[in-house]
DOSE-543234 format. One line per 8 residues: number of its first residue (from 1); for each residue x, z, y of C-alpha. Coordinates in nm, 3 decimals. Each point is the difference from the previous one (the first is absolute). Layout:
REM DOSE-543234
NUM> X:Z:Y ~ ...
REM end
This chain:
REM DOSE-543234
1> 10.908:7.818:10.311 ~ -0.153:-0.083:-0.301 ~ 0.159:-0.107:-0.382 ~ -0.247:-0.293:0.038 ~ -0.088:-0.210:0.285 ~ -0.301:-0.141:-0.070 ~ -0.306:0.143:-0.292 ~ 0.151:0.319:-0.112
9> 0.058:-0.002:-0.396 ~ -0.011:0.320:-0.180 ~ 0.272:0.061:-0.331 ~ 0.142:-0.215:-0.186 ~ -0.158:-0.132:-0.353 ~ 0.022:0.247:-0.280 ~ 0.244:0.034:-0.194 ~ 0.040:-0.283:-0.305
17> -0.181:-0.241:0.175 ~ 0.259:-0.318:0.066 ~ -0.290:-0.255:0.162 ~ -0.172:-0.012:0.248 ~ -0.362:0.047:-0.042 ~ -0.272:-0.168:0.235 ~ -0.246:0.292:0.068 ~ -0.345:-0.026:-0.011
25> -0.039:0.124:0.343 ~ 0.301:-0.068:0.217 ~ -0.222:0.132:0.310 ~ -0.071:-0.152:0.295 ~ 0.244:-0.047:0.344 ~ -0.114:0.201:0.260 ~ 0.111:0.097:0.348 ~ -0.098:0.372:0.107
33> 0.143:0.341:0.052 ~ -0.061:0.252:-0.294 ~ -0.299:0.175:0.132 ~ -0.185:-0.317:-0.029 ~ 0.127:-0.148:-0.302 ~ -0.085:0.343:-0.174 ~ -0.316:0.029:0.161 ~ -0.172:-0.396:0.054
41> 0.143:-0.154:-0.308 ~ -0.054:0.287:-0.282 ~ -0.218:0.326:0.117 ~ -0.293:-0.188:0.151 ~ 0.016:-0.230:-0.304 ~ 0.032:0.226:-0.263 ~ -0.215:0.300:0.148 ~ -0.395:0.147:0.057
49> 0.073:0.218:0.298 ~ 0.281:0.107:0.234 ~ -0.029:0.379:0.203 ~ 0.233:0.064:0.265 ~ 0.095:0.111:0.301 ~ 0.280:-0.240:0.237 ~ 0.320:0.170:0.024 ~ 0.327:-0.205:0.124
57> 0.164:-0.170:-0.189 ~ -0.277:0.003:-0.244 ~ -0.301:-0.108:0.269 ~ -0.001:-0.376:-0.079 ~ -0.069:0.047:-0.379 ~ -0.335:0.184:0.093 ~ -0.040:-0.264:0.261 ~ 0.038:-0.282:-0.227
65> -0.230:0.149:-0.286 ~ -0.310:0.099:0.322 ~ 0.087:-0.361:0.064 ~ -0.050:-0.159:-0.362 ~ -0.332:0.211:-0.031 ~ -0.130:-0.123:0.320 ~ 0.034:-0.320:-0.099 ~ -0.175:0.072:-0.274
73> 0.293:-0.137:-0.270 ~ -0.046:0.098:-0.377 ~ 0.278:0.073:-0.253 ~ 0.155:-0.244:-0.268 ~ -0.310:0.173:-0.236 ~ -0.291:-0.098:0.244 ~ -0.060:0.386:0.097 ~ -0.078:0.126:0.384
81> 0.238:0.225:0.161 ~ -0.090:0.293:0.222 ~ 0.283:0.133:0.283 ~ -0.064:0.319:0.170 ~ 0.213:0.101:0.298 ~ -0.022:0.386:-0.012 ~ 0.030:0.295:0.280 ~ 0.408:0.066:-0.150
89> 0.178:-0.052:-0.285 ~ -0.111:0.359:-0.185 ~ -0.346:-0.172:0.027 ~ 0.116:-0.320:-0.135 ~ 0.179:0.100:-0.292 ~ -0.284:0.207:-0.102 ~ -0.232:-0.323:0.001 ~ 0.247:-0.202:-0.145
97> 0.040:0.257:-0.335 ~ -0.371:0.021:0.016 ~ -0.077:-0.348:-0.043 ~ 0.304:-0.009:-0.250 ~ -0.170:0.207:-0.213 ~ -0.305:-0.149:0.022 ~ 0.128:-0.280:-0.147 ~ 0.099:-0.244:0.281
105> 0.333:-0.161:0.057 ~ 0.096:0.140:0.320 ~ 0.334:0.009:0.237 ~ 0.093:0.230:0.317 ~ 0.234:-0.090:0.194 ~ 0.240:0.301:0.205 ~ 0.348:0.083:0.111 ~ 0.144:0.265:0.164
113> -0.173:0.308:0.134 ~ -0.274:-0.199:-0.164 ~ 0.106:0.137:-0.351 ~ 0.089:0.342:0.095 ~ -0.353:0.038:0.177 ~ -0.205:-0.103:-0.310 ~ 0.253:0.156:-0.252 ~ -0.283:0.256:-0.094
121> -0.175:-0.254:-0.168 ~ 0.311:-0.152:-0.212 ~ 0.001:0.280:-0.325 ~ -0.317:0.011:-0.072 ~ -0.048:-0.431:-0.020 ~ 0.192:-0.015:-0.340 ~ -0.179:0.298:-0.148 ~ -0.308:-0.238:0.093
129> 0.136:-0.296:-0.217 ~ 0.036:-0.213:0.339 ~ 0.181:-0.329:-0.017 ~ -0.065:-0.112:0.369 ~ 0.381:-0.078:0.159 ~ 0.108:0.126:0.366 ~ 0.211:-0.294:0.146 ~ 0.270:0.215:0.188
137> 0.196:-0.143:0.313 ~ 0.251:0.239:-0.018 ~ 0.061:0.162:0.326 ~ 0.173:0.316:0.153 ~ -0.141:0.318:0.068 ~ -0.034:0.151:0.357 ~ 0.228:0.295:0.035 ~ 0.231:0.050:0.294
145> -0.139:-0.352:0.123 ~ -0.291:-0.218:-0.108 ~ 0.155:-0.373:-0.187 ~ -0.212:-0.245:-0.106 ~ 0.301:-0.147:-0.195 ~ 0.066:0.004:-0.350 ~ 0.073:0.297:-0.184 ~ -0.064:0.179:-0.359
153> -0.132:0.293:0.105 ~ -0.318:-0.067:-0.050 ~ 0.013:-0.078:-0.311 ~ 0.229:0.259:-0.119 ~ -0.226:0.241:0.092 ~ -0.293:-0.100:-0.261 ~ 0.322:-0.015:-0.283 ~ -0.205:0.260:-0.203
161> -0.360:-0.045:0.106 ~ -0.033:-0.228:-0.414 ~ -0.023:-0.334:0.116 ~ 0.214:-0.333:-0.083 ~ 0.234:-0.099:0.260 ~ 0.179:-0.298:0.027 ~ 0.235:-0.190:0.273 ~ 0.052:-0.330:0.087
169> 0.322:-0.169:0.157 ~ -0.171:-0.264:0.148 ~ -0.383:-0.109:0.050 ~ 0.005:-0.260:-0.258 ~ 0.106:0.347:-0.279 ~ -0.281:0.170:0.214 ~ -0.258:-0.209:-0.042 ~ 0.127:-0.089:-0.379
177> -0.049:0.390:-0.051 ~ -0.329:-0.006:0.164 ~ -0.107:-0.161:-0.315 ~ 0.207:0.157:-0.187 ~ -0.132:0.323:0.089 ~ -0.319:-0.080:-0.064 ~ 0.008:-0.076:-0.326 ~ 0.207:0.324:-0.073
185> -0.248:0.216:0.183 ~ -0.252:-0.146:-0.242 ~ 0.155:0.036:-0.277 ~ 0.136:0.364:0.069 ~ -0.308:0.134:0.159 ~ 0.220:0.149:0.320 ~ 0.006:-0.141:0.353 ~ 0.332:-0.142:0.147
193> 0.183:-0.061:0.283 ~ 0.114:-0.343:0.088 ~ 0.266:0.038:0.301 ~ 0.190:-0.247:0.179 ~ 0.202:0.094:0.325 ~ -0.161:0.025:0.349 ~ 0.088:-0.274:0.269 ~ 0.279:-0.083:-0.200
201> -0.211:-0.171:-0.300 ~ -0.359:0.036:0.150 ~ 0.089:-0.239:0.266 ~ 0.300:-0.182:-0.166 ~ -0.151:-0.408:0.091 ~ 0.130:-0.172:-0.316 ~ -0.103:-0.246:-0.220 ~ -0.134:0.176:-0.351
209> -0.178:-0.098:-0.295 ~ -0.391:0.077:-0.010 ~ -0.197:0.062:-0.334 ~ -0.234:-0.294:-0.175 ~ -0.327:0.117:0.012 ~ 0.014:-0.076:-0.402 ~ 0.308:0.209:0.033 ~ -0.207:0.281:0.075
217> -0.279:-0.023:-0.216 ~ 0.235:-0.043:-0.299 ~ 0.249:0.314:0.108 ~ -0.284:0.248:0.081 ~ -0.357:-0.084:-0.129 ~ -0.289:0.096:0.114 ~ -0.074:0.360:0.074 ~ -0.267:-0.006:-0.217
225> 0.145:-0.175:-0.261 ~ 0.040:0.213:-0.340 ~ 0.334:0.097:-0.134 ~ 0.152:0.171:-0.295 ~ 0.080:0.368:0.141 ~ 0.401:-0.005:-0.030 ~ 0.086:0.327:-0.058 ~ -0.125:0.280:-0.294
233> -0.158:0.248:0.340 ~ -0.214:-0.277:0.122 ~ -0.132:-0.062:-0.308 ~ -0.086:0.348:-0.103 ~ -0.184:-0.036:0.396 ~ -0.163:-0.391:0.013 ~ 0.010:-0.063:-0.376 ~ 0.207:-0.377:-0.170
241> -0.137:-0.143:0.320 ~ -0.058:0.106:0.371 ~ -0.072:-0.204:0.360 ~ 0.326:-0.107:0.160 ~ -0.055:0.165:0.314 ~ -0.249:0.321:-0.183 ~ -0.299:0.119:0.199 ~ 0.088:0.395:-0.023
249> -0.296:0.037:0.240 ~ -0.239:-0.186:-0.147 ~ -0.392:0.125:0.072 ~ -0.118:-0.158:-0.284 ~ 0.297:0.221:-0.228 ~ 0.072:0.302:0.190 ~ 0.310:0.185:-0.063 ~ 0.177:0.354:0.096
257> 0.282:-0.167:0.219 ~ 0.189:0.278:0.232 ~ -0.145:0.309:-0.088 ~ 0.115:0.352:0.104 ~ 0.237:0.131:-0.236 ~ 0.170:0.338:-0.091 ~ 0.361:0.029:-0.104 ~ 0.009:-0.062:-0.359
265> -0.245:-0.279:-0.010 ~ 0.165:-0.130:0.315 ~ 0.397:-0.034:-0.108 ~ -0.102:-0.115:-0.325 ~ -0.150:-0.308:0.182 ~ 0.274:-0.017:0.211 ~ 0.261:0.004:-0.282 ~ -0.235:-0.220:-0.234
273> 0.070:-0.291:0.273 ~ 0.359:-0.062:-0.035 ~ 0.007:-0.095:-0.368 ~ -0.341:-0.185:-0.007 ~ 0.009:-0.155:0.319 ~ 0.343:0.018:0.228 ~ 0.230:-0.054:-0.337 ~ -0.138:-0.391:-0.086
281> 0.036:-0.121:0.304 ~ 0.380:-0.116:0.056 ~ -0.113:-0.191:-0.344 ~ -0.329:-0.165:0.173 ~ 0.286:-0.073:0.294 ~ 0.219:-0.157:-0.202 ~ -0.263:-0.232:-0.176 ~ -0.136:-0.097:0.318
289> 0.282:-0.114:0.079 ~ 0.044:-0.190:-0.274 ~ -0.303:-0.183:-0.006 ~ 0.025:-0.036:0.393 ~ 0.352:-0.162:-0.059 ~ -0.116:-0.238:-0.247 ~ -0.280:-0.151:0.192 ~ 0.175:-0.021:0.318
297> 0.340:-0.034:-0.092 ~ 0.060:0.308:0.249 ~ 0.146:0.281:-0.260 ~ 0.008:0.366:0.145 ~ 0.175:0.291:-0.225 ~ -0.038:0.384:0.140 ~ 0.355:-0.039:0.198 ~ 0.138:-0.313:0.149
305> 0.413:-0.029:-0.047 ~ 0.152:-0.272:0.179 ~ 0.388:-0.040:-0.103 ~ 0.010:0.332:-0.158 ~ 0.145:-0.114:-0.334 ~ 0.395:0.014:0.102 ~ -0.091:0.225:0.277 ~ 0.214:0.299:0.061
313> -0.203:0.130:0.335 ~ -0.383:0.007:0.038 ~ -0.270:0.022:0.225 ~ -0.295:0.112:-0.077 ~ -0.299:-0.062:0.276 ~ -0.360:-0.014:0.021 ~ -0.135:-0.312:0.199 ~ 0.127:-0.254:0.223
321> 0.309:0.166:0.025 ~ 0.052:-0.136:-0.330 ~ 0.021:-0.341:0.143 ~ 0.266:0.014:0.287 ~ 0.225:0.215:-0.281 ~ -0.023:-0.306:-0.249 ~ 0.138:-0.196:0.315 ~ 0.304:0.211:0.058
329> 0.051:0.031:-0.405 ~ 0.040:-0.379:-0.006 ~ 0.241:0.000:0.319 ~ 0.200:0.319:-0.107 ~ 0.071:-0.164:-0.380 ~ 0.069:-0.383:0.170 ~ 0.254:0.192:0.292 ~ 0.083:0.327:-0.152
337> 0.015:-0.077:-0.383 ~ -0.220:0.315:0.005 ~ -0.199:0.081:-0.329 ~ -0.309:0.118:0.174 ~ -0.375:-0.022:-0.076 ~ -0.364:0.077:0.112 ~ -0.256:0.238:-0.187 ~ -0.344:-0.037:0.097
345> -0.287:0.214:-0.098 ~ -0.350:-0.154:-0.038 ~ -0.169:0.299:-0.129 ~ 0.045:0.296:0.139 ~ -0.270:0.209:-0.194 ~ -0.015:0.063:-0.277 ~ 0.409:0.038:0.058 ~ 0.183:-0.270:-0.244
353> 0.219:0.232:-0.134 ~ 0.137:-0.250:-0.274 ~ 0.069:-0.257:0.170 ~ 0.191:0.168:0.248 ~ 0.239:0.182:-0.244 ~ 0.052:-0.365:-0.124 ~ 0.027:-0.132:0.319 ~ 0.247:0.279:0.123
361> 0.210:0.014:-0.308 ~ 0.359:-0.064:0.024 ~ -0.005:-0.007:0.367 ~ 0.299:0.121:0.182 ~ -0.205:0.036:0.352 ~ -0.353:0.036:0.073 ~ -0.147:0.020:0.362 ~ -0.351:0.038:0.047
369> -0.213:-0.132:0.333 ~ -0.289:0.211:0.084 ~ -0.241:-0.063:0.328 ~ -0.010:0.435:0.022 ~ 0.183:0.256:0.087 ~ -0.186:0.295:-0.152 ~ 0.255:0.277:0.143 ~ -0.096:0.290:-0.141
377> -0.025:-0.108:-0.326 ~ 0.358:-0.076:-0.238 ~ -0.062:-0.339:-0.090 ~ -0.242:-0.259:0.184 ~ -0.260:-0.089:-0.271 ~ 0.174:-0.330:-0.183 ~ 0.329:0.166:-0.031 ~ -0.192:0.298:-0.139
385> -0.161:-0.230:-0.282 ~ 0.320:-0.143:-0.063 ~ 0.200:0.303:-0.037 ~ -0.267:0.127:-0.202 ~ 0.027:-0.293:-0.245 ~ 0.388:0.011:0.007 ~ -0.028:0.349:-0.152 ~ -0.277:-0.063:-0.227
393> 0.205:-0.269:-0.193 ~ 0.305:0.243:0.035 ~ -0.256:0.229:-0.224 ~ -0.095:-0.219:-0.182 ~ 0.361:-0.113:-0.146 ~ 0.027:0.419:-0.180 ~ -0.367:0.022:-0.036 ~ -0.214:-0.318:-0.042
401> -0.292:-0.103:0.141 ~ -0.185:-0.327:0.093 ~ 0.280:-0.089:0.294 ~ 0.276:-0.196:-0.046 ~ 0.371:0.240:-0.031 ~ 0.252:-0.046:0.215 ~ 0.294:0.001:-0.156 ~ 0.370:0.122:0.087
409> 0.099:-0.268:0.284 ~ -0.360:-0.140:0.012 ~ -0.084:0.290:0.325 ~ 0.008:-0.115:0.333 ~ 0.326:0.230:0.098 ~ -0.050:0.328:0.210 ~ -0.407:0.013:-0.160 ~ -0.249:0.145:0.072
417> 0.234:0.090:0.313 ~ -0.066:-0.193:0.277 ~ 0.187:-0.077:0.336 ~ -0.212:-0.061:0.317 ~ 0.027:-0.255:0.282 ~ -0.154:0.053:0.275 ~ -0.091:-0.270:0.249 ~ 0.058:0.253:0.327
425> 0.074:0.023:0.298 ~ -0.181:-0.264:0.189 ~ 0.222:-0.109:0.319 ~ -0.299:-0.165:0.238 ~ 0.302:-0.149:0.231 ~ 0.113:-0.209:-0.274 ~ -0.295:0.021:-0.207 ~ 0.231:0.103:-0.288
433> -0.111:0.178:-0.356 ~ 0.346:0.129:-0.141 ~ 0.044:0.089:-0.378 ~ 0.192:0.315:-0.092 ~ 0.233:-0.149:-0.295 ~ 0.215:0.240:-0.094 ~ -0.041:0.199:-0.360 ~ -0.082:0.384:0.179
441> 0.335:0.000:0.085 ~ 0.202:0.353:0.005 ~ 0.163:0.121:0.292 ~ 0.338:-0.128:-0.128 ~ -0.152:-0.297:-0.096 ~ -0.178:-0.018:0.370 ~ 0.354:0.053:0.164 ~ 0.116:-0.286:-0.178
449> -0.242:-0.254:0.054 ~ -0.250:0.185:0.211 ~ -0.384:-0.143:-0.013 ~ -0.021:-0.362:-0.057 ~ -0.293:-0.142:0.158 ~ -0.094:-0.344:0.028 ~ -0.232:-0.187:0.207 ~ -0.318:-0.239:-0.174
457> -0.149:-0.123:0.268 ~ 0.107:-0.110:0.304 ~ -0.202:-0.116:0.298 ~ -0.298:-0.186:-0.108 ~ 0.187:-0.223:-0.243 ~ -0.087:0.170:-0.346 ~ 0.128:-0.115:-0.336 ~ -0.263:-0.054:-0.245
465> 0.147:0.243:-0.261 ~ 0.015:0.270:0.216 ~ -0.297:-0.097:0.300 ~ -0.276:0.175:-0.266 ~ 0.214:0.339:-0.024 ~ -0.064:0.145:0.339 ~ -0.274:0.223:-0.185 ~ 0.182:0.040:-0.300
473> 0.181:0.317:-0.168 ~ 0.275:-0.121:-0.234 ~ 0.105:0.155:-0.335 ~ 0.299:-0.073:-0.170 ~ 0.174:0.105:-0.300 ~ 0.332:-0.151:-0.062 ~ 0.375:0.094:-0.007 ~ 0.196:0.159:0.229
481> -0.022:-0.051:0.373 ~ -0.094:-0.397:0.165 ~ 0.335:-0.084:-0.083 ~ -0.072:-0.020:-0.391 ~ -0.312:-0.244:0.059 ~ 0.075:-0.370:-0.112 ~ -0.057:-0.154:0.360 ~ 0.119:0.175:0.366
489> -0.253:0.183:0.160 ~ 0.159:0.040:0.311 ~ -0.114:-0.315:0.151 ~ 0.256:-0.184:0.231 ~ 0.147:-0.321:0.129 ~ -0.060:-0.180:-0.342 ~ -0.378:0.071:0.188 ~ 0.100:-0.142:0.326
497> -0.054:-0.302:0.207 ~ -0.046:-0.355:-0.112 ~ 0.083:0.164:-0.403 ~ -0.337:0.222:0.032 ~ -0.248:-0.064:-0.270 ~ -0.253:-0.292:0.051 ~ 0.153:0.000:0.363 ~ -0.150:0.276:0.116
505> 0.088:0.321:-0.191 ~ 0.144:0.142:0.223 ~ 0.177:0.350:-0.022 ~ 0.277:0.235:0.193 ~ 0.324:0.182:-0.042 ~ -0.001:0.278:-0.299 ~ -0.027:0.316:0.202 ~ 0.223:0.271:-0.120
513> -0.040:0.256:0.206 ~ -0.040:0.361:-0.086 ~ -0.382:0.130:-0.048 ~ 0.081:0.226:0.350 ~ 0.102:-0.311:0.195 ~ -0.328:-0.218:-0.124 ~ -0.198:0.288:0.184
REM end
């Protein structure tokens, strides 16, 4: 279920501001899934040329931009688009940095085994100056079984490969950050990711709010419009003034662009790039934001927190997860007085370190949602971040630094330890996912109590907080066992019957059994 029923709204107003402003652009209503509101009401507007190859759940946006070319359509500046369907997606993300670079705007679109397939070609596109974006439906990767479904594997996989990442919780924040993006990509010189979750937000039919064509031409500019180069690097490279989108390979101005390189000439560009181009770009983020908000009256920030103010117990998701958790929040505080809250994070890279140690501080629980299991690693890759940034600000409280401290009773308790819930042991006769919740109980502690387990789902009647976390790995960090979190995990007759939520929650028994009798 979604927090809103009809056109999605992103944050609330800023801070200070008591009125409510009329935007300039309040958008247009729309009915579509997100693949189509990404790809027919801003790419094919806003872009010279689209290289792909059709990948589900990713196919329609190359369909829809072959489509808008064949019907010969120009963009809000009057320009012709090209759209080349390629022989795989290593192919296509080679053409689609090459015409980046030569000055074009230009989109892929991929999921899946799509991105792991042309991940050869990721590192070297910011090393290149791209800014073309790679519209991500974020889908699962084959291992023991092929799944066209959504899941963050894909993505995870390109964490490091230098390019801008963010998520969406819905299409109407996807398509916002398609824009978004886009500017930032411009700005910062570095291609970006814009990802949204497979099936479950590609082909979520809802009504949305499409861009002004005015809107467009206002936000971005032309391509070939000149602009003041923001930062002191691009300067030293373009001069006071460069093209928005730069022609690197330019016949008429040739340039040395991806040369062969020995070690010391090689790490020195390598480390050269995080101060003068990976550093300014959470700043470019957070003005894009800005400006994005005030024209549209749709404000963004680098995390999203929904009722996290009194909250004692977090989550912390990536997605449309994000959603169905807002949901339960507002029906565990109205029928369990629970102080409980929602953490989404819209940009993933570069990591938001800041404003998750803000976010996190103070907070007795936090449980983090991920759409991976990567098993032979310690952490999956958001609870990495996070504990990461947890003990950075622990740093910086004895020795400084640009993070904010965290001070005595500020830490999330039991950081940068984490306890993991698995969703295991599948039972296909009652098509059951169970939830180990019991703190890594001792033997004497096991004796006691034995393993609590309880079930999520049940039949095909799946609550919305919980129907997006078949594919995820839960983190938490909190006190003590379940018995010390501020609403009762073990799910029972409260959950039953006529009193299920919205009628149809439906849940069973809390299974208490011993770990040797559940196999």
């Amino acid at each position: 279920m979604s927090s809103t029923s009809t056109v999605p709204q992103a944050e609330a107003r800023p801070k200070g501001q008591t009125a409510r402003r009329v935007p300039k652009y309040p958008g247009i209503r729309v009915t579509c899934n997100g693949n189509q509101l990404v790809t027919q009401y801003i790419e094919t507007r806003i872009t010279e040329g689209g290289v792909f190859y059709p990948i589900t759940p990713s196919t329609e946006g190359g369909e829809i931009y072959q489509q808008s070319f064949a019907q010969g359509e120009l963009n809000v500046f009057g320009a012709q688009k090209i759209a080349v369907e390629c022989e795989g997606e290593h192919a296509a993300q080679g053409g689609a940095t090459a015409y980046s670079v030569a000055g074009r705007r230009t989109v892929n679109f991929t999921s899946g085994q799509g991105i792991v397939y042309a991940m050869e070609q990721y590192y070297h596109a910011p090393g290149k100056l791209s800014t073309m974006v790679l519209e991500v439906g974020a889908r699962a990767l084959t291992k023991h079984a092929l799944n066209v479904h959504c899941g963050h594997d894909d993505f995870y996989a390109a964490l490091d490969t230098g390019w801008t990442m963010m998520v969406g919780k819905d299409a109407q924040q996807a398509a916002d950050h398609a824009m978004i993006m886009r500017k930032v990509n411009e700005l910062a010189l570095n291609p970006g990711m814009n990802i949204q979750d497979g099936m479950l937000t590609t082909h979520s039919e809802r009504t949305y709010l499409a861009p002004e064509a005015d809107l467009l031409r206002e936000y971005l500019g032309a391509p070939d419009e000149m602009i003041d180069c923001p930062t002191p690097a691009q300067r030293e490279l373009f001069g006071p003034k460069r093209r928005r989108v730069p022609e690197m390979m330019d016949l008429k101005n040739p340039i040395l662009l991806g040369p062969v390189q020995n070690q010391e000439h090689h790490m020195n560009g390598v480390v050269a790039r995080r101060n003068n181009f990976n550093e300014p770009i959470l700043k470019f983020i957070e003005q894009a934001y800005e400006e994005f908000g005030h024209l549209t009256g749709r404000y963004y920030h680098l995390v999203t927190e929904y009722k996290t103010e009194d909250a004692d117990t977090v989550f912390v998701s990536l997605g449309c997860a994000a959603e169905n958790i807002e949901a339960a929040c507002d029906y565990l505080r109205e029928q369990r007085n629970a102080k409980v809250g929602s953490i989404h994070v819209n940009v993933i890279r570069p990591f938001p370190e800041a404003a998750i140690i803000n976010a996190l501080r103070g907070k007795k629980n936090v449980i983090v949602l991920e759409r991976t299991d990567e098993g032979m690693a310690g952490d999956n890759p958001l609870a990495r971040d996070i504990r990461v940034a947890l003990g950075k600000a622990n740093e910086a409280l004895k020795y400084g630094g640009d993070l904010p401290a965290l001070c005595q009773g500020q830490n999330p308790p039991n950081f940068p330890r984490f306890v993991w819930y698995r969703l295991a042991r599948f039972s296909a006769r009652a098509h059951s996912w169970r939830v180990r919740i019991c703190h890594r109980p001792d033997q004497t502690q096991r004796r006691q109590r034995g393993s609590r387990w309880c079930n999520l789902f049940h039949s095909w009647h799946r609550p919305p907080v919980f129907r997006h976390f078949q594919r995820h790995a839960v983190a938490v960090a909190g006190q003590g066992d379940c018995g010390s979190f501020p609403f009762d995990w073990r799910l029972g007759n409260d959950y039953d019957g006529e009193k299920s939520w919205l009628n149809y929650w439906r849940f069973r028994q809390p299974d208490f059994r011993t770990e040797s009798e559940v196999r």
